[in-house]
C-alpha positions in Angstrom: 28.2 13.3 -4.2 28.4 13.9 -7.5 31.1 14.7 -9.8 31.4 15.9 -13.5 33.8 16.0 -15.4 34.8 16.5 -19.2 34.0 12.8 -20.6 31.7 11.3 -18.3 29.6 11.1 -14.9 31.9 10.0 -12.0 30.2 8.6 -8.9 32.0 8.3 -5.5 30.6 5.3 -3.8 30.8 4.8 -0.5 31.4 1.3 1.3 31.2 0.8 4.9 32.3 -2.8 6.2 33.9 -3.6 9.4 33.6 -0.3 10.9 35.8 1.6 8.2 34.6 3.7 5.3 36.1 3.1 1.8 35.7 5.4 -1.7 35.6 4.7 -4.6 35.0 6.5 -7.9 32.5 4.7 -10.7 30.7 5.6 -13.7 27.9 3.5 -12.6 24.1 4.2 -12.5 24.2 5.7 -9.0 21.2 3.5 -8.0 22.7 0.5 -9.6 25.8 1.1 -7.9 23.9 1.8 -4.1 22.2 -1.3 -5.0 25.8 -3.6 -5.5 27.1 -2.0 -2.6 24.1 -3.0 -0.5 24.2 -6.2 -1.7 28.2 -7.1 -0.9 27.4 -5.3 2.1 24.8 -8.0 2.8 26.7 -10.8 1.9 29.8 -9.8 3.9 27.1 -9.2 7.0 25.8 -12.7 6.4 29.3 -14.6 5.6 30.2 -13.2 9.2 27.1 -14.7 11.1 27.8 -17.4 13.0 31.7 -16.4 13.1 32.6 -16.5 17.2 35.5 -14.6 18.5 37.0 -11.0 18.4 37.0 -9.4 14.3 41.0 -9.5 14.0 41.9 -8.9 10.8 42.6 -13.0 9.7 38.8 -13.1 10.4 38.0 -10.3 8.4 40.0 -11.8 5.8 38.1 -14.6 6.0 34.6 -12.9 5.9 35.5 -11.0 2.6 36.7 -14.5 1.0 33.8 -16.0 2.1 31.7 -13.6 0.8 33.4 -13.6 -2.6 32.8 -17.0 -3.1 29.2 -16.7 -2.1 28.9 -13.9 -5.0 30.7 -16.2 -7.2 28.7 -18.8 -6.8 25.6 -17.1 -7.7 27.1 -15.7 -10.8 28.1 -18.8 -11.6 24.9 -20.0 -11.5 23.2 -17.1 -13.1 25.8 -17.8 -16.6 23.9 -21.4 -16.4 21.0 -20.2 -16.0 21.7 -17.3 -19.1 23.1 -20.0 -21.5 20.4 -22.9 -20.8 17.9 -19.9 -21.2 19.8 -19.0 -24.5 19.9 -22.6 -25.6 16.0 -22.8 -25.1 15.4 -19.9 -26.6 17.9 -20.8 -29.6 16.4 -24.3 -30.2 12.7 -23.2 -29.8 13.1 -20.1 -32.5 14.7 -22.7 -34.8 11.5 -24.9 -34.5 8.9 -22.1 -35.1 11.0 -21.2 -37.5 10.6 -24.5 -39.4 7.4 -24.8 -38.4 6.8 -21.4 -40.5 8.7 -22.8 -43.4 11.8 -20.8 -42.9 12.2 -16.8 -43.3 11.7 -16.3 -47.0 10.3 -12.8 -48.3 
């Protein structure tokens, strides 16, 4: 599953969704990159519950967007999260800072 080459690690990752198997080649962590694919997987699986009818390809289509905006959502939440965190953080090392009368040696 593995491949080496000259410069660097290449991973081929496999993706299974809607019956058909896709490749792809990555220099990810290969357990980092089992994990992302188990989670799209996931979150394609769960964007389709609920869906009624036969899985033409417009549905499919719609599965994946769904999907994408479900992952895009949550990053897009996680940044908030990340710069409110880093605004905290910011503000509270400033105080202590202060507090310790500045970083003078």
């Amino acid at each position: 599953m593995t491949k080496a080459n000259a410069q660097s690690l290449e991973e081929i990752l496999t993706v299974d969704l809607f019956g058909e198997t896709y490749k792809f080649k990555t220099d990810a962590d290969p357990s980092e990159a089992s994990a992302i694919v188990r989670g799209v997987v996931d979150e394609v699986t769960r964007a389709g519950e609920g869906m009624k009818g036969p899985l033409t390809e417009n549905r499919k289509f719609i599965q994946l967007l769904v999907a994408t905006l479900n992952i895009a959502k949550e990053l897009v939440e996680v940044k908030k999260n990340h710069a409110e965190l880093h605004e905290t953080l910011a503000r509270k090392s400033t105080t202590l800072i202060e507090k310790l009368g500045g970083c003078q040696p």
